[in-house]
Each structure stands twice: as structure tokens, then as C-alpha cells.
C-alpha positions as CSV (number, residue, x, y, z in Angstrom):
1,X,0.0,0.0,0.0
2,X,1.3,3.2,-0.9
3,X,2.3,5.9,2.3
4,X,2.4,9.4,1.1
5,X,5.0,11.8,3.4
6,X,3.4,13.9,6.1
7,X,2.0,16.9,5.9
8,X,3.6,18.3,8.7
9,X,4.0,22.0,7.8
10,X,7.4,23.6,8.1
11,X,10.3,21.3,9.2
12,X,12.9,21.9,11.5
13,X,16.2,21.3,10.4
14,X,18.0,18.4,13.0
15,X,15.2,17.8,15.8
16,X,11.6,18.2,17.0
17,X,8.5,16.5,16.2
18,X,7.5,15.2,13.5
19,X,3.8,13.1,12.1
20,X,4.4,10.4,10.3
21,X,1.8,8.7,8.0
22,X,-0.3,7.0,9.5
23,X,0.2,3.8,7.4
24,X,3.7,4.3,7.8
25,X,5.6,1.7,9.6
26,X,8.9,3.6,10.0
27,X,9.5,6.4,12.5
28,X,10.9,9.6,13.1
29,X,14.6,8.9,12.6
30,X,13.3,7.6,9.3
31,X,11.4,10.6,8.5
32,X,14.1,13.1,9.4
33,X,16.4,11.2,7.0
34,X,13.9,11.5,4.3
35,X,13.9,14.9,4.5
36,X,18.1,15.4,5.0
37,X,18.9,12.8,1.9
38,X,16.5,14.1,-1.1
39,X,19.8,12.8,-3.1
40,X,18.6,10.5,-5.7
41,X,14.9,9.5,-5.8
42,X,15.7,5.7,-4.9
43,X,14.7,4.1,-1.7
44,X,16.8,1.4,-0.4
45,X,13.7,-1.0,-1.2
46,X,15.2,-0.5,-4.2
47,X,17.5,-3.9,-3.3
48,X,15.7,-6.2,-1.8
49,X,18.5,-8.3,-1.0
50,X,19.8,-5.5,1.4
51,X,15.8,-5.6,3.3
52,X,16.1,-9.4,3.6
53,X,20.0,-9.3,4.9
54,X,19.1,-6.9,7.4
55,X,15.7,-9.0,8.6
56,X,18.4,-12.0,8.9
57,X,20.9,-9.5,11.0
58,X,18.0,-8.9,13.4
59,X,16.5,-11.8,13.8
60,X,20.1,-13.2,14.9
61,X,20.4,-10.6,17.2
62,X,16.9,-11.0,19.0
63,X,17.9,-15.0,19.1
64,X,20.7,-14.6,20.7
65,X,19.9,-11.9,23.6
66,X,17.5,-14.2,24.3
67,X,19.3,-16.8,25.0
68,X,21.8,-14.5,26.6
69,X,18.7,-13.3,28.9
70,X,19.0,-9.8,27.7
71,X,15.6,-10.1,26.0
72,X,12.3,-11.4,26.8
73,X,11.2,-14.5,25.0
74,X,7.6,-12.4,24.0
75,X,9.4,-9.8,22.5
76,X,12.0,-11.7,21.0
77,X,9.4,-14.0,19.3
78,X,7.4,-10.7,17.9
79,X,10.8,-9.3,16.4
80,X,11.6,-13.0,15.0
81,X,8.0,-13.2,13.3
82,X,8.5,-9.4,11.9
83,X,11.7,-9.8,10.2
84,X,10.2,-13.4,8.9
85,X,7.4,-11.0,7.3
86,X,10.5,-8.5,5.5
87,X,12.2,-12.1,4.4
88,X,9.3,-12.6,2.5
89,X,9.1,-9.9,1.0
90,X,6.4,-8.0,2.8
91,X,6.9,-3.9,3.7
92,X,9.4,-3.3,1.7
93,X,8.2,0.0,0.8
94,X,8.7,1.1,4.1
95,X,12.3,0.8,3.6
96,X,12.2,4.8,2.4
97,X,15.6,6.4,2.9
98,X,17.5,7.4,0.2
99,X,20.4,4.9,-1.0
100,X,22.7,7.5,-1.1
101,X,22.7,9.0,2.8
102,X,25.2,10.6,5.2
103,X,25.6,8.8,8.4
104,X,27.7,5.7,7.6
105,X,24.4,4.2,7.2
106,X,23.0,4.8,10.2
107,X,19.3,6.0,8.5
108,X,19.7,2.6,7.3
109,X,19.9,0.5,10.5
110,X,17.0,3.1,12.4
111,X,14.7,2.4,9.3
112,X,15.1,-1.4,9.9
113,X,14.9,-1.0,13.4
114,X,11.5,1.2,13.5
115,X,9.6,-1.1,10.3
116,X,10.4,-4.0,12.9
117,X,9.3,-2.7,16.2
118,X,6.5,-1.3,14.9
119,X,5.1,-4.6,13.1
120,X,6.2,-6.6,16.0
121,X,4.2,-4.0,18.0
122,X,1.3,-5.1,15.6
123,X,1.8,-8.9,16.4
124,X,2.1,-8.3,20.0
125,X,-1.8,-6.7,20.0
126,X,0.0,-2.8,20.4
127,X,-0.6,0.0,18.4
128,X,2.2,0.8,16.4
129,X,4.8,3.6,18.2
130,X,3.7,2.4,21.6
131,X,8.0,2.0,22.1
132,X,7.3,1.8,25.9
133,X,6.0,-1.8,24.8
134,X,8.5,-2.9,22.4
135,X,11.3,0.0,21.4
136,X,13.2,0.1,18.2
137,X,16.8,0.6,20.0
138,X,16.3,-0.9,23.4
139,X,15.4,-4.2,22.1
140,X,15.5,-4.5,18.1
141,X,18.9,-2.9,18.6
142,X,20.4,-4.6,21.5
143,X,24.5,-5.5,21.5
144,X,24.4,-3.6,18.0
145,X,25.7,-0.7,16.5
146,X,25.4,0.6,12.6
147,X,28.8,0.3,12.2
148,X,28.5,-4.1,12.5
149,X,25.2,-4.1,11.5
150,X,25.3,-2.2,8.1
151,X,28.8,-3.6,6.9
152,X,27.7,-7.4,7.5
153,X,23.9,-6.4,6.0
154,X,25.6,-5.6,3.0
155,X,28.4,-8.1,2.5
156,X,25.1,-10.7,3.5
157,X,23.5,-8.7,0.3
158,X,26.3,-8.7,-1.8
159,X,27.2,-13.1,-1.0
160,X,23.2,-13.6,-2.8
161,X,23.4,-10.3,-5.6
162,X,26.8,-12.1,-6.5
163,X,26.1,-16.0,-6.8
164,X,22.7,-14.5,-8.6
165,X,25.3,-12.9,-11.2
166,X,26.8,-16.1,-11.2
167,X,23.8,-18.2,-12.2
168,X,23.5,-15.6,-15.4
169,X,26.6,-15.6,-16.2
170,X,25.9,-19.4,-16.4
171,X,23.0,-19.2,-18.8
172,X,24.9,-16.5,-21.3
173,X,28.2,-19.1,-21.1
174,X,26.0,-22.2,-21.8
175,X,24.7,-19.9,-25.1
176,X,28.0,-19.4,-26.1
177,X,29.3,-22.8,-25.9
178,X,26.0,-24.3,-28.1
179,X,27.1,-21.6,-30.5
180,X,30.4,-22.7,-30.6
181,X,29.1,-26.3,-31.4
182,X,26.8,-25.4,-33.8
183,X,29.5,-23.4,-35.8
184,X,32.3,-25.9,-34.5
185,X,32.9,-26.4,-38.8
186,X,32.8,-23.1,-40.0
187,X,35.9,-22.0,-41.4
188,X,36.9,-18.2,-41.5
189,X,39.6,-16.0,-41.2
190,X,41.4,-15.2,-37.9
191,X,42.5,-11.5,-37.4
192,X,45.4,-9.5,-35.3
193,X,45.2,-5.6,-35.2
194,X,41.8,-6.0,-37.8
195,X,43.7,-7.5,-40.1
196,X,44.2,-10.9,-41.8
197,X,45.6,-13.4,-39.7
198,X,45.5,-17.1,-39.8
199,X,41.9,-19.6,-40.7
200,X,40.5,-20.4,-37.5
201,X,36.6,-22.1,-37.0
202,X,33.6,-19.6,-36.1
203,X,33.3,-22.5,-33.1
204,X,37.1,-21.9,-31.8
205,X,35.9,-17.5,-32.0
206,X,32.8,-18.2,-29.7
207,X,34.2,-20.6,-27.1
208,X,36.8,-18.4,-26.2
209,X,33.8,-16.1,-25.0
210,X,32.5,-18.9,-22.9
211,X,36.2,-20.0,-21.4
212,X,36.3,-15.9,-20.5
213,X,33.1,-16.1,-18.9
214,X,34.0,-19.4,-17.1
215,X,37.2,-17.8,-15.7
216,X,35.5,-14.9,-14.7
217,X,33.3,-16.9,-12.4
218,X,36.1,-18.8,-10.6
219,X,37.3,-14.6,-9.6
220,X,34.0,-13.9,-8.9
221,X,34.1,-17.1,-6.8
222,X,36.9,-16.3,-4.8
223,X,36.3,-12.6,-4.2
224,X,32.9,-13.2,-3.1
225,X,34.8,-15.6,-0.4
226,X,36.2,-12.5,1.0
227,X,32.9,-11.1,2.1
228,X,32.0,-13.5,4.2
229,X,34.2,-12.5,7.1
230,X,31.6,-9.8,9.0
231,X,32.2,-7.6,12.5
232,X,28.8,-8.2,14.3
233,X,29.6,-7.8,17.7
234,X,32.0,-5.1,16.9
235,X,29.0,-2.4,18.0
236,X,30.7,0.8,17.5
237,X,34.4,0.9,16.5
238,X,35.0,-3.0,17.0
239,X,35.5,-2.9,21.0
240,X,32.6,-4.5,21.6
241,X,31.3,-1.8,23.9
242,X,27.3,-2.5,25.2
243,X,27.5,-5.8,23.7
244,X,27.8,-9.3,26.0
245,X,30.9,-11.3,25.9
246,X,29.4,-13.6,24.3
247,X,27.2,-12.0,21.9
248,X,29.4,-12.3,19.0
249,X,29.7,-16.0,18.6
250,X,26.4,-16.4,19.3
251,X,25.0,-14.1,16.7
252,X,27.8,-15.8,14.4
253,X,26.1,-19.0,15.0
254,X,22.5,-18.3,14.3
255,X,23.4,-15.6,10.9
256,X,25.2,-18.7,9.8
257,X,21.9,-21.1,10.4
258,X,19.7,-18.7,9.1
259,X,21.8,-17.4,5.8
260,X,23.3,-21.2,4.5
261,X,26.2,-19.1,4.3
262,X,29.7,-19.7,5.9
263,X,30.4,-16.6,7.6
264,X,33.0,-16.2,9.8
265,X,33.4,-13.1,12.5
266,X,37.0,-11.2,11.9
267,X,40.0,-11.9,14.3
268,X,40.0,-8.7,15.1
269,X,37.0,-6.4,15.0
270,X,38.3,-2.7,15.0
271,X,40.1,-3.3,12.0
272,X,37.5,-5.0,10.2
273,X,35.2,-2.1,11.4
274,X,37.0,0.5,9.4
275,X,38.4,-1.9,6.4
276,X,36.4,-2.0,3.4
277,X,39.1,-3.8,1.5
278,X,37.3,-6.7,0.9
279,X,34.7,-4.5,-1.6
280,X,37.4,-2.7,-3.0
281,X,38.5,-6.7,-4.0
282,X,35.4,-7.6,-5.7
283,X,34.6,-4.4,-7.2
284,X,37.4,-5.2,-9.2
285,X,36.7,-8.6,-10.1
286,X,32.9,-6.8,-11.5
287,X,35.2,-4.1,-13.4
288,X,37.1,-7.6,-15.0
289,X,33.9,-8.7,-15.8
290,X,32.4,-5.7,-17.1
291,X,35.6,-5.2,-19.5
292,X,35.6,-8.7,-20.8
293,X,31.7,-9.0,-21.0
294,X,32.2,-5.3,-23.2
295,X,35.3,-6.9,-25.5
296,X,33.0,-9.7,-26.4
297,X,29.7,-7.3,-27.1
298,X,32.2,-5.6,-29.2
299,X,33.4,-8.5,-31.7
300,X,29.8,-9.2,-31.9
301,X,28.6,-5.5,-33.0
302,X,31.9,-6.0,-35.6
303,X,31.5,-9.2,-36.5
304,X,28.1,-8.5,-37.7
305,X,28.8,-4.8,-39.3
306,X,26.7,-5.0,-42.6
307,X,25.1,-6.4,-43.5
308,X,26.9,-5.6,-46.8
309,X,29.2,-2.7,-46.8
310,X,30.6,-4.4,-43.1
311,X,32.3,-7.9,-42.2
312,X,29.0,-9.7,-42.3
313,X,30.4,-12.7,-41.2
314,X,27.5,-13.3,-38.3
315,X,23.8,-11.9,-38.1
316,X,22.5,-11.0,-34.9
317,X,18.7,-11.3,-34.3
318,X,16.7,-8.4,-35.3
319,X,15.6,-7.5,-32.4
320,X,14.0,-3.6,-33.2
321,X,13.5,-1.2,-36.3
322,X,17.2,0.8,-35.7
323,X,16.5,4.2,-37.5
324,X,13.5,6.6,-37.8
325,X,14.9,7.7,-40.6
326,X,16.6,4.8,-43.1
327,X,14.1,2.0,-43.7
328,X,15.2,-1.4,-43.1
329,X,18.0,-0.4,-41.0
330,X,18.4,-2.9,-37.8
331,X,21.5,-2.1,-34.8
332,X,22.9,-4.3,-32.8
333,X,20.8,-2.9,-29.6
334,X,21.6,-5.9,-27.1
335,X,25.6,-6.0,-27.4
336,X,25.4,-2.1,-27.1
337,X,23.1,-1.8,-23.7
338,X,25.9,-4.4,-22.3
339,X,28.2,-1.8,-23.4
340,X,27.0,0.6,-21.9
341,X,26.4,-1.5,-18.5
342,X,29.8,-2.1,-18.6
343,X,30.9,1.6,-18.6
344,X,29.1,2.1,-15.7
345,X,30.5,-0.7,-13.6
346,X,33.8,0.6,-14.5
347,X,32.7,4.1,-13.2
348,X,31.2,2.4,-10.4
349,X,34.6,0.6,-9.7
350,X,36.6,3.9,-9.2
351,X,33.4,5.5,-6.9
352,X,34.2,2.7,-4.8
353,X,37.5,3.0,-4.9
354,X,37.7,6.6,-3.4
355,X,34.7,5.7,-0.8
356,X,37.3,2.8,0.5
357,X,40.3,5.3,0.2
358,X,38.7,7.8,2.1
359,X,37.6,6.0,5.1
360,X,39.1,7.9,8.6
361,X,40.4,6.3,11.6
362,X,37.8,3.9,13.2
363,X,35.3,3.6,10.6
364,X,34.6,4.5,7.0
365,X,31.3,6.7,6.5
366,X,31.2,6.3,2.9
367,X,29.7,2.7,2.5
368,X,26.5,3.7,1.7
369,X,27.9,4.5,-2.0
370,X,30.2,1.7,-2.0
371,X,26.8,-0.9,-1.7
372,X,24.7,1.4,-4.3
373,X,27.8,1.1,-6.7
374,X,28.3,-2.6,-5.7
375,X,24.5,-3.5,-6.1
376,X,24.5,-1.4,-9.3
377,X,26.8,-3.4,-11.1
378,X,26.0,-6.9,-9.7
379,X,22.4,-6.3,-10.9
380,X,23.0,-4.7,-14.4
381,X,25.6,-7.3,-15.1
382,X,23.6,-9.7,-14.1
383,X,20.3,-8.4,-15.8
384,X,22.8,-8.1,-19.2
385,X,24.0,-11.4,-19.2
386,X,20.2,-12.8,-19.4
387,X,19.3,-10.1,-22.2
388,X,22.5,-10.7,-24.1
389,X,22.0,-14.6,-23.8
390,X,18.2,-15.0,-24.5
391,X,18.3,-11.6,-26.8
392,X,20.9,-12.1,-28.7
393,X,23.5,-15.1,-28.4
394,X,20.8,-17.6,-28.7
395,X,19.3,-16.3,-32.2
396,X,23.0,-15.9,-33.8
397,X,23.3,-17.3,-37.1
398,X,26.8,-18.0,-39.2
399,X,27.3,-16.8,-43.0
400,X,29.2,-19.8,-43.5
401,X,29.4,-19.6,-47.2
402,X,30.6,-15.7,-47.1
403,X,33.1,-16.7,-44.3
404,X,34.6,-19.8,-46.3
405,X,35.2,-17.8,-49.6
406,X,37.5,-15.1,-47.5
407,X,39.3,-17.9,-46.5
408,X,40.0,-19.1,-49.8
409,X,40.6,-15.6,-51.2
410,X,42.9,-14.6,-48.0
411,X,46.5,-13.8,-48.2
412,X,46.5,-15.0,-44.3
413,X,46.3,-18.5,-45.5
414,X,50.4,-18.4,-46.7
415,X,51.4,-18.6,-43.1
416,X,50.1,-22.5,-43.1
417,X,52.5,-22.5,-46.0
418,X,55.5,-21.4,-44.5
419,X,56.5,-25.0,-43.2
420,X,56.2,-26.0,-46.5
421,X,57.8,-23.9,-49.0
422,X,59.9,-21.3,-46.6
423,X,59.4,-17.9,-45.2
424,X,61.1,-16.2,-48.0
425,X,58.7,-17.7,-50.8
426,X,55.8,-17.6,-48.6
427,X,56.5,-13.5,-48.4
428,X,57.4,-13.5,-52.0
429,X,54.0,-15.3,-52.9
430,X,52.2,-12.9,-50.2
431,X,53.2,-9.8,-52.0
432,X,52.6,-11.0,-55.3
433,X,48.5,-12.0,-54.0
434,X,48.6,-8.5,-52.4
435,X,49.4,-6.6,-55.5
436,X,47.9,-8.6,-57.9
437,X,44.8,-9.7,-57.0
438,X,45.7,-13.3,-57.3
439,X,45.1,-16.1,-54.6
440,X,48.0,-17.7,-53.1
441,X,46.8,-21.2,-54.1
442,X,47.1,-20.3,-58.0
443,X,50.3,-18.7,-57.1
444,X,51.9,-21.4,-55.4
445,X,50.6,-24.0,-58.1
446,X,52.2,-21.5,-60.7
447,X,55.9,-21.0,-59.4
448,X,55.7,-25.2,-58.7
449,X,56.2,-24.5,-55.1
450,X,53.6,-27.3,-54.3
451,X,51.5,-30.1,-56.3
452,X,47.6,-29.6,-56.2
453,X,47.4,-32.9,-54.1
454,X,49.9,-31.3,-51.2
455,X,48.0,-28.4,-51.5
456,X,44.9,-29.7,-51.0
457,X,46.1,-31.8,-48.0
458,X,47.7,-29.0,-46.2
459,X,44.8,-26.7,-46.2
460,X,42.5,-28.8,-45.2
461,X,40.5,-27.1,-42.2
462,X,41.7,-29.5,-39.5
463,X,45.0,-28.6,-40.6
464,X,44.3,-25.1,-40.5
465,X,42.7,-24.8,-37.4
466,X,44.7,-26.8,-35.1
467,X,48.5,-27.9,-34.1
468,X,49.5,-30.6,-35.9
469,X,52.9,-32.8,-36.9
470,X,55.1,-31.7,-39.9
471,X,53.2,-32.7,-43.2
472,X,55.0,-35.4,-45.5
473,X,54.5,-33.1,-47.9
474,X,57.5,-30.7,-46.1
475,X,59.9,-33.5,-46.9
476,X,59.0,-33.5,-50.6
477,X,60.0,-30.0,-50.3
478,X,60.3,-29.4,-54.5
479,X,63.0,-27.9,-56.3
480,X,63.1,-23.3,-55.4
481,X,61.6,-24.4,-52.1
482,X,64.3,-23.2,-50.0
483,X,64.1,-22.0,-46.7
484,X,65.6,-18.7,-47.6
């Protein structure tokens, strides 16, 4: 249900009352953040992931003061059944604060901790606000600080964004490997520095896409490992201060029930409080993604330049008319959004870069951009992988016929020669094709440099396309076949 904002006349900068909605579920630490963060339009509902990691956060911390007799089992049970309301997916859109905030994402934590009070308020038969009942810091926020709770909220987000990137990345590698297969006998021409190389198969092109997808999830594997090493427990600067002694293995235990994932609490808390190296590590690993993801969205848009005054070699599906103005005209509109998603998780990369670099002493106040940048580009990569898979790999088609006749009229193809006849009369015959026009077979036949039959042998495509043992035909070497 939608909440509009208050009416609540003129507002006081930093304190005094204010009237919240009253469907509104958040409080007045919410509201005021609402009005000191009117950065960027987008809520932090906007990432669900975050809403569910900080349910699980507080639901650990309610289980384990009270086993820890620091909180009521009715109360603990009503802040238990609220955050299992937020895990599945219910008043979200309570979660209003702007992503981008001051605070070290303390507007964060206080929106969490009024939505839950005030349902659990609900579920204990209380009206919501009646914090003499059930208050959002004296008992959603017990042994906690913003400064555990946010970092390991987000690195809790950032372990499900990531493995969902992964499961893409998955479906847009498996479409590049059936295309690989399916054009696993399509011979064309390899190039270095756009220019004629050596034959290579239209299958051997695309499964290099896959193998750099492939290896970019084993990074993304690893890095993603780093993030599961959280300071809950550290409260504020990783001391431990308000917090029981035993609070922190505790809370350990039950994020790790609740989560499935192996977390582990830092050896030592103050420095993981202030240390946001471990984003800094996998915002890189997205920027290696990004770049490879954008090198391969680029062969495609080239490979498929045309369809007639281009290479033409592959047709992307037609997804969308591509001009208002020339009829007929079709773009390649998938491989460029993932372009452009790219660029942006490489911007991303260096706003999280500074945020980690500027970090002071005991705690660094800029993580609220590092997460938007981080959930940025986990989503957008991960939202381009399906749309480049299902949009575009999947409907790819081959010209073989176009792609086999450049082979035969290449001058690229005298390099297979060179075993055979010498690098001397393989650049001789190179620079004659080049100038005249001819092909480097008829040239070869013409000086006697090879029968048809060796010919025919060594260029087959296998041969071509692959390492293989010297050709008998190199020991029949014939007469002006010198090595030079």
C-alpha cells in the first residue's frame, strides 16, 4: 500500500517532532532522513537483498539476547515473526531512505529497526509507536551498533546479488558454448590488429567467449569468499562496547543457520570495522567482468557490421526497427546496452575506490555508495547477461558460405604455407596476391612450389585450425623451395 509523506507544515532542520503517516511503519529517525537525503529519488527497497540481509541480521540478534537473557522471549518472538514477514518480501516499501545518505548508514539501521518494532508492535496486539512496549533501539537494537550491523547487511547482500550474477553468467556461457558447437565447422579467417591473420573455425571464436566467462566466475568465486568475514559484535568501533561477551559467537552461529552461508566473525574487530578492502577486491573482479563482457559485445557489433558494406560474417537477431529515418536499418541494440552496462560498472569501480580510500580512523562513512555502486553493477551485469544470452547469443546465425570464400581468397592462408615452402617464398607469394589480386593457391601451383594434391592436404581445415605434426608433404620440399 502506498504511504504518502506527512504533511507536517514547516520542518525543522536536526530535531523536534515530526507526524508520520499513519500507514507508515517507519519512525521519526526515518522521516528526518527523508527529508536530510532528497539525493537521488531511490529508496533502499530498491534492493531487496539489502531488506532481507538486514531482517536476517535482526533476527540473529533477537535470538541470541535471548538466549543471553538480555531479552524477553515475547518480544524476542514478535521481532523474530516481523523480520520473517521482510524475508518474505512484505513492507518493503517502508524501507524509504534514500540509498545514497550521510551517516555511515546509520538512516539505514534506524529504518530497519523502526519497520520491525513497529510490526512486532502489531503482532504483540500494540498499536504501532507504543515503544514503551517494544522499542526500536532498546530491544531490536540490542549488542548492535550501525557500524557491524550495516557492513555485514551488505556483505550478507552482496554473497546472494553475487552467486545471482553467477547463475546468469551461467545461462549467457552455456549460449555461447551451443554456438560454438553449432558453428564448430565453419571455417573463416582469424584476425590481429583487424587485419588478416591465420583460418580459425567460427566454433574456436565463440568458445573463447565462454572459457572468458567461465574464468571470470572462478574470480568472482573467490572474491565473493572475502565477504563472508563480518564484525557483528564489533558495536561501534570494533571494542565490543554495550555488547555481552558472548554476543558475537552467538550471533555468528545463528546468521550462519539462518543465511546457508559460511560466515565467519573477523580476528579482530576494529580493524575489520574500518576496512572496506574486501569491496574494494570484488569491485574489481565486476570491473574484470564488465571489461571482458564489453570486449566480447564488441566482436559481436563488428562481426556482424553490414550487413553488406561491413564484415558480415555473423547476423544478430533483429531485435527492433534501428533508425527513424533509413528503412530497413536494424542495430545491434543488445551487445550495445551491455556496453553501456559495462561503462558504468567501471565508473562504479573507481566511486568505490575513493569511498574505501577515504575512510578515517575507526570507521569509514562512505559505505552507503560503495553498496549502491556494488549492487549497481551486480544487478546490471547480471540483468545483461540474461538479455544478451536469451536476446541475442541464442538467435545468432553463421554466414558460413561468405566466411569460407574469404578464407580461400585470404593472403592469411600463406602462413600455413610457411613449413612447406619457406618464409622467404611464402612473403614472395604474399606480396605478389597482395598486389595482384591473385590467390596464393594459383600462385603457389604457378611458381611449382607445391602439387595440387599437397596443396589440398595442407589446407584442409583440421589442418588449419589446429597444431599438428610436420606434413610429409614438407619433406618433398620441391626444387626453389628453400628455406631462404
Amino acid at each position: 500500500k502506498f504511504c504518502p509523506p506527512p504533511n507536517s507544515g514547516e520542518k525543522k532542520p536536526g530535531g523536534g517532532p515530526r507526524a508520520a503517516p499513519a500507514c507508515a511503519y517507519y519512525g521519526v529517525h526515518t522521516l528526518r532522513a527523508q527529508e536530510n537525503f532528497p539525493i537521488t529519488g531511490i529508496p533502499i527497497s530498491t534492493y531487496p537483498e539489502l531488506i532481507r540481509a538486514l531482517a536476517y541480521i535482526k533476527q540473529a540478534a533477537a535470538l541470541s539476547n535471548c538466549e543471553l537473557g538480555l531479552l524477553d522471549e515475547r518480544r524476542c518472538d514478535a521481532i523474530i515473526e516481523a523480520c520473517n514477514e521482510l524475508i518474505k518480501g512484505r513492507l518493503h516499501d517502508q524501507f524509504v531512505v534514500d540509498v545514497i545518505q550521510g551517516g555511515a548508514g546509520t538512516s539505514t539501521n534506524m529504518n530497519a529497526n523502526e519497520v520491525i518494532a513497529n510490526r512486532a508492535l502489531e503482532l504483540l496486539g500494540q498499536n504501532r509507536g507504543d515503544y514503551h512496549v517494544l522499542h526500536p533501539n532498546e530491544h531490536v537494537n540490542i549488542g548492535q551498533s550501525t557500524n557491524d550491523v550495516y557492513p555485514s547487511a551488505l556483505k550478507i547482500a552482496t554473497w546472494f546479488g553475487v552467486h545471482g550474477l553467477i547463475d546468469a553468467m551461467d545461462i549467457l556461457r552455456e549460449a555461447f558454448e551451443a554456438k560454438a558447437e553449432a558453428f564448430k565447422d565453419v571455417l573463416k579467417m582469424g584476425r590481429t590488429q583487424l587485419q588478416d591473420a591465420v583460418p580459425m573455425t567460427l566454433g574456436q571464436e565463440f568458445s573463447t567467449y565462454a572459457v572468458m566467462l567461465g574464468e571470470d566466475q572462478a574470480r568472482l568465486r573467490e572474491a565473493v569468499m572475502l565477504i563472508c568475514e563480518i564484525n557483528m559484535g564489533a558495536t561501534a568501533i570494533g571494542t565490543g562496547i554495550t555488547a555481552h561477551p558472548d554476543y558475537a559467537p552467538l550471533v555468528l552461529m545463528h546468521l550462519r543457520k539462518i543465511t546457508g552461508i559460511p560466515l565467519q566473525t573477523a580476528p579482530n574487530l576494529i580493524e575489520a570495522t574500518q576496512d572496506c578492502g574486501a569491496f574494494v577486491q570484488l569491485s574489481g573482479v565486476l570491473k574484470r567482468v564488465a571489461v571482458k563482457l564489453s570486449k566480447t559485445c564488441n566482436d559481436l557489433r563488428l562481426l556482424s557490421s553490414g550487413p553488406r558494406a561491413g564484415l558480415g560474417e555473423i547476423n544478430l537477431p533483429a531485435m527492433q526497427a534501428g533508425s527513424s529515418i533509413m528503412p530497413g536499418k536494424v542495430n545491434p541494440v543488445i551487445p550495445e546496452v551491455v556496453n553501456q552496462i559495462a561503462f558504468e560498472v567501471i565508473g562504479n569501480d573507481v566511486t568505490v575506490s575513493f569511498a574505501a580510500e577515504a575512510g578515517q580512523l575507526q570507521l569509514n562513512a562512505f559505505e552507503p555508495i560503495i553498496a549502491h555502486s556494488i549492487f549497481k553493477s551486480v544487478g546490471h551485469l547480471r540483468n545483461g547477461c540474461l538479455t544478451l544470452a536469451e536476446r541475442c547469443v541464442k538467435g545468432i546465425t553463421a554466414n558460413a558460405d561468405h566466411l569460407r570464400a574469404s578464407v580461400e581468397n585470404s593472403i592469411g592462408i600463406v602462413t600455413a604455407l610457411n613449413p612447406y615452402i619457406g618464409y622467404a617464398n611464402a612473403t614472395s607469394v604474399a606480396q605478389e596476391a597482395h598486389l595482384s589480386g591473385g590467390s596464393v593457391y594459383d600462385i603457389v601451383l604457378s611458381r611449382g612450389l607445391l602439387s595440387k594434391a599437397q596443396l589440398d592436404e595442407i589446407l584442409q581445415p583440421e589442418t588449419l585450425t589446429h597444431p599438428v605434426a610436420m606434413h610429409p608433404a614438407a619433406v618433398r620440399r620441391p626444387p626453389g623451395a628453400s628455406q631462404g
